[in-house]
C-alpha positions as CSV (number, residue, x, y, z in Angstrom):
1,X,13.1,11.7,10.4
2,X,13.8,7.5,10.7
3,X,17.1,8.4,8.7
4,X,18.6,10.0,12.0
5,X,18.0,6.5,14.0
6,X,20.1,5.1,11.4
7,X,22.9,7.6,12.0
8,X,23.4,6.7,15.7
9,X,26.5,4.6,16.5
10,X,27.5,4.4,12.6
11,X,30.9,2.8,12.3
12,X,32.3,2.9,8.4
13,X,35.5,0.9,9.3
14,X,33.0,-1.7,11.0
15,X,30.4,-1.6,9.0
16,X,30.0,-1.3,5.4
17,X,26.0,-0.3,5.5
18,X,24.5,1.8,8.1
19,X,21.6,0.4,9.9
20,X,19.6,0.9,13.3
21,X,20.3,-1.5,16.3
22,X,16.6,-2.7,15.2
23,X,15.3,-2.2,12.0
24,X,11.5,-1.6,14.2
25,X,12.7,1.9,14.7
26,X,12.2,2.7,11.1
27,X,8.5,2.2,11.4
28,X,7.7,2.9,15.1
29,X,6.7,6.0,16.1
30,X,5.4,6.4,19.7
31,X,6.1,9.6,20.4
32,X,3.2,11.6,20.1
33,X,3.1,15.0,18.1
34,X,0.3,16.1,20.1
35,X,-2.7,15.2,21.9
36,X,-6.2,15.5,20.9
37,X,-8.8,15.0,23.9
38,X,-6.3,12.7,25.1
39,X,-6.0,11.0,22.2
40,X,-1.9,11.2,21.2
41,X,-1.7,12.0,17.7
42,X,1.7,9.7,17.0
43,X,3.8,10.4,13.2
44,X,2.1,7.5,11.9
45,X,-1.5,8.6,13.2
46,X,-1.0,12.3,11.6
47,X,0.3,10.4,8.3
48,X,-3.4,8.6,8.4
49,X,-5.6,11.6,8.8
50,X,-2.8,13.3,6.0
51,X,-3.6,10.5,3.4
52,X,-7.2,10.8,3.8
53,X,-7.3,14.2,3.5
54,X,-5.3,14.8,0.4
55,X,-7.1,11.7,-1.0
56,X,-10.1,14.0,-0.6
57,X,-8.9,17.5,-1.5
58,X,-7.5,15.7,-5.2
59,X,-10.7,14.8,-6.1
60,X,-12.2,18.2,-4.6
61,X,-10.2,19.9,-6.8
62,X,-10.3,18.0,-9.8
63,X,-14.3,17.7,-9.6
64,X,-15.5,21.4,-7.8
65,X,-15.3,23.5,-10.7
66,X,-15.8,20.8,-13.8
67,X,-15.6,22.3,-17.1
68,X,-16.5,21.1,-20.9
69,X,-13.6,21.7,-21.6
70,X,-11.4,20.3,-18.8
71,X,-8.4,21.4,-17.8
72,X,-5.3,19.7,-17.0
73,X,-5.5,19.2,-13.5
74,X,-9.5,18.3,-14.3
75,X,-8.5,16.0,-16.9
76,X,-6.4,13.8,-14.4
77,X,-8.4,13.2,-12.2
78,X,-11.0,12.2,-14.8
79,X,-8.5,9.7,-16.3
80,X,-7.8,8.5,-13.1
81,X,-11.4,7.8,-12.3
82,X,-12.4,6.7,-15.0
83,X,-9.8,4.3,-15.2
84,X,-10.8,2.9,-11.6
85,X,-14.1,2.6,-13.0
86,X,-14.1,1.3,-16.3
87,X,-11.1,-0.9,-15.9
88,X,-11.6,-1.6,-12.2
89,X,-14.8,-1.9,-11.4
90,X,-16.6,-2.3,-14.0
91,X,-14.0,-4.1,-15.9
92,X,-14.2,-7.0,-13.4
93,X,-17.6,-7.1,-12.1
94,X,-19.5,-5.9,-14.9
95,X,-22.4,-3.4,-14.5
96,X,-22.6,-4.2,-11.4
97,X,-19.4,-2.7,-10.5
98,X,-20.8,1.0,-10.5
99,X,-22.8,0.0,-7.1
100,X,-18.8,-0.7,-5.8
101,X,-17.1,2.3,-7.7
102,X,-17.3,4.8,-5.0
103,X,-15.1,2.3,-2.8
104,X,-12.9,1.2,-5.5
105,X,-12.1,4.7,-5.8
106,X,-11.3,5.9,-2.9
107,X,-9.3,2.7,-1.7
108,X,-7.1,3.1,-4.9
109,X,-6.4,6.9,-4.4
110,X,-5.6,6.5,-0.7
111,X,-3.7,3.6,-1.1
112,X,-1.7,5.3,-3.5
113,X,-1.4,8.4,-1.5
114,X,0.1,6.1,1.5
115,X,2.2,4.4,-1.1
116,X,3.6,7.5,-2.2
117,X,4.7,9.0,1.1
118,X,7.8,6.1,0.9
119,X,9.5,9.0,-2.0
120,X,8.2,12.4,-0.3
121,X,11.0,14.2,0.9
122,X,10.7,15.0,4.7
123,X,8.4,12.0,5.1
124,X,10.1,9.4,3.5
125,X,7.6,6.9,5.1
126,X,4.7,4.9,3.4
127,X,2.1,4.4,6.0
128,X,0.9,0.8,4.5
129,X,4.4,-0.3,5.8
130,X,2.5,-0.5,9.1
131,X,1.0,-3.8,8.6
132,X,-2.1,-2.4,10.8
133,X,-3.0,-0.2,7.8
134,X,-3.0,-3.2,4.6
135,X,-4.9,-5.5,6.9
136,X,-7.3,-2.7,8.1
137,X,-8.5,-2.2,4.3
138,X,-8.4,-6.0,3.6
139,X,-10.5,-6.4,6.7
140,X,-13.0,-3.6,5.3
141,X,-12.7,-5.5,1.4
142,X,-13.4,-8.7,3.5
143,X,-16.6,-7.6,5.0
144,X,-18.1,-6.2,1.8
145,X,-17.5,-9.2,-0.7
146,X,-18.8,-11.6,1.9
147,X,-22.4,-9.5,3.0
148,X,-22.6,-8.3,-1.0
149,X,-22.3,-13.0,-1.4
150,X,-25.2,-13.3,1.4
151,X,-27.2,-10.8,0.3
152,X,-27.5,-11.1,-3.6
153,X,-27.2,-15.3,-3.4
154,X,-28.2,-15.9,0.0
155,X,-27.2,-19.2,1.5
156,X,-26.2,-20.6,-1.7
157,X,-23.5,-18.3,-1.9
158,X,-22.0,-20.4,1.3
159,X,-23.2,-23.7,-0.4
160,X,-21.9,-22.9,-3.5
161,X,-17.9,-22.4,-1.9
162,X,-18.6,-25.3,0.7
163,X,-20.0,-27.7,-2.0
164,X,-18.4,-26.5,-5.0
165,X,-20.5,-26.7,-8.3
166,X,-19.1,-28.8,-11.3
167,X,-16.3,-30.5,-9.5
168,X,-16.7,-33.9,-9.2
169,X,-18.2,-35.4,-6.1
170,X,-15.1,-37.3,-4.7
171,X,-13.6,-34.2,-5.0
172,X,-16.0,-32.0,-3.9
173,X,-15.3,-32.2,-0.2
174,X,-11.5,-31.3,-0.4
175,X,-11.8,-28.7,-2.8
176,X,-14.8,-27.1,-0.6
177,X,-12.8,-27.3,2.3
178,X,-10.2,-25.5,0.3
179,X,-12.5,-22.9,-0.9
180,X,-13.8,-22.0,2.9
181,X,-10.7,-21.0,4.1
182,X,-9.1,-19.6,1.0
183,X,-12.1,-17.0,1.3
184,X,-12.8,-16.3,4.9
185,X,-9.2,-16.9,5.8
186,X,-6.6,-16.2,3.6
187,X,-8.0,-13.9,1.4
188,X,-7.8,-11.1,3.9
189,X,-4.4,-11.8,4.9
190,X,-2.5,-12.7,1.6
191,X,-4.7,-9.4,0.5
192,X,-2.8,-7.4,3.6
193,X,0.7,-9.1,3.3
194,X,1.0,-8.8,-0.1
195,X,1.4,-4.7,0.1
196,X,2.9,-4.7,3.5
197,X,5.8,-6.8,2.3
198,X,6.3,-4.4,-0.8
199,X,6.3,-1.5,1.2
200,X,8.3,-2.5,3.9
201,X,11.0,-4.2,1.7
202,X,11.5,-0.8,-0.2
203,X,11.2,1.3,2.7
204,X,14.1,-0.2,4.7
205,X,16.3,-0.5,1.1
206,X,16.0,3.0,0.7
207,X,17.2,4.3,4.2
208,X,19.5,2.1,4.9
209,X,21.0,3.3,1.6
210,X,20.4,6.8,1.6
211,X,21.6,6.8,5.2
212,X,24.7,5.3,3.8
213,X,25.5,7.4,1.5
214,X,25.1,10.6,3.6
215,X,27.2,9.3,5.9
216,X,29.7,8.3,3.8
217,X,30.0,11.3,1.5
218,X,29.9,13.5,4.4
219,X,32.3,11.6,6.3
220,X,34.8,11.6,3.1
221,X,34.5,15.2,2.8
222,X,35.5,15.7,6.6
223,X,38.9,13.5,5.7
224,X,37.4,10.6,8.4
225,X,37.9,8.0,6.0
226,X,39.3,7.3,3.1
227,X,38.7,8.3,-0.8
228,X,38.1,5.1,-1.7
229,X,35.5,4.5,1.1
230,X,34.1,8.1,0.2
231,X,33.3,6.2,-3.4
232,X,31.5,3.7,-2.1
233,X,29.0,6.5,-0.6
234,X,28.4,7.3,-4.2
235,X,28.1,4.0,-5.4
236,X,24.8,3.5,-2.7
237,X,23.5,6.6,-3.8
238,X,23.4,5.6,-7.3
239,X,22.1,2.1,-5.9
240,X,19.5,4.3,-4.0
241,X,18.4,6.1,-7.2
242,X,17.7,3.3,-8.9
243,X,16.1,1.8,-6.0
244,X,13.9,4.9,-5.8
245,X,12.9,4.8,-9.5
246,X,11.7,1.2,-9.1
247,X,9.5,2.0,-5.7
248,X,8.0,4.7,-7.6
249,X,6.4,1.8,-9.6
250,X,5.8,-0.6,-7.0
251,X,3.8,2.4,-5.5
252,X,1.5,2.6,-8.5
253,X,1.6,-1.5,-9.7
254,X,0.9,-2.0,-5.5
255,X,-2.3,0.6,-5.0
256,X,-3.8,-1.2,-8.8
257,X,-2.7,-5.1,-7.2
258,X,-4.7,-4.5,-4.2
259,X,-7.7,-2.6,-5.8
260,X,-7.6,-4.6,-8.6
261,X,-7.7,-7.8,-6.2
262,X,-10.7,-6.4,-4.7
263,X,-12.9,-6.3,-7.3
264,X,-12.2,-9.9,-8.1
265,X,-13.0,-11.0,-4.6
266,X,-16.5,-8.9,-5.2
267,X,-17.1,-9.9,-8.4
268,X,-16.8,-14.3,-6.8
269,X,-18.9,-13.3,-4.3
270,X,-21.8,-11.2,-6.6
271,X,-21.8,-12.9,-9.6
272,X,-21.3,-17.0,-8.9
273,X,-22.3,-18.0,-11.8
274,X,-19.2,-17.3,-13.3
């Protein structure tokens, strides 16, 4: 649906790459779809509530029926969870981890669900492009690690980052000061940027590509420019394709980065000591 903003006012013998006046309108969606007890359910809002509820019905279906013998729809989603929880959760915080599973889970499966809406055709838009979304479940990762550091260590746990163990005492007030705001501040935030730069940097690569190459083909085919111009439609689609093959692991390597990052930001906060 963005790909048509892109199409407005495209020039090939002014411009080599077609793009919107501002690249915003590849992400903004105000228009709502419908209202809700005055609530307007926006593109972006209904691409939310989507996520969630496919993050739900996979592991409905995978789970409902569970066999001995799994079958191959069972199987993945078995792999996949236990993944999460052996490599994840368990992997980083130890047996502790099993307490933070459930969350693990289901912020690696949405995550990856939102990721992957960048290469589904007809909504060619991942919703943690919207930098609301990232910094939303950073926000939520944020509040767990720092109550789960109060209440196993109590005050030590702020103590222990303010006045670091085993650094030495000259150093110990620089590197506590360090330590404060590297966990209350930037954690969250280098947390959210980190997959709303990914996403965003892929999604406008791949429209403005795609959207190139449409127009350029289709304009080549018409006779409104040249054949040599025409090739240069195929040369961003090919460009696009690769560009599409490489998103489709920055979706998975970017759902694994941020639930993976969690864990580690649970696991300072739980076990200190280490």
């Amino acid at each position: 649906m963005e790909l048509i903003l892109a199409l407005q006012e495209c020039d090939l013998n002014e411009s080599s790459v077609c793009a919107p006046a501002n690249v915003n309108e590849l992400f903004e969606f105000r228009t709502p779809i419908i209202e809700i007890l005055g609530f307007p359910i926006t593109r972006t809002v209904f691409l939310i509530f989507l996520a969630g509820l496919i993050s739900i019905l996979l592991v409905w279906t995978g789970l409902r029926k569970a066999k001995t013998q799994p079958g191959k729809w069972q199987l993945s989603i078995e792999s996949l969870m236990t993944f999460v929880r052996d490599e994840i959760a368990v992997g980083i915080i130890g047996p502790l981890g099993i307490k933070y599973y459930p969350y693990l889970m289901a912020l690696f499966i949405f995550i990856l669900i939102g990721n992957a809406f960048e290469v589904t055709p007809f909504i060619n838009f991942p919703i943690t492009s919207r930098m609301a979304i990232p910094l939303f479940l950073a926000l939520v990762t944020w509040v767990i690690f720092v109550f789960a550091g109060f209440k196993r260590n109590g005050i030590s746990y702020l103590t222990g980052i303010i006045w670091p163990p085993g650094v030495p005492v000259a150093l110990k007030p620089l590197v506590g000061i360090i330590e404060f705001f590297s966990t209350f501040l930037v954690r969250p935030f280098s947390l959210a940027v980190r997959l709303f730069a990914n996403l965003v940097a892929g999604h406008v690569m791949l429209s403005l590509l795609l959207v190139t190459a449409f127009v350029s083909i289709t304009a080549w085919i018409s006779g409104e420019i040249s054949a040599i111009q025409g090739l240069f439609g195929f040369a961003w689609w090919l460009l696009a394709l690769a560009i599409f093959m490489f998103e489709v692991i920055v979706i998975l390597l970017q759902a694994y980065i941020f639930t993976l990052l969690s864990a580690v930001y649970i696991d300072t906060s739980v076990n200190v000591e280490h």
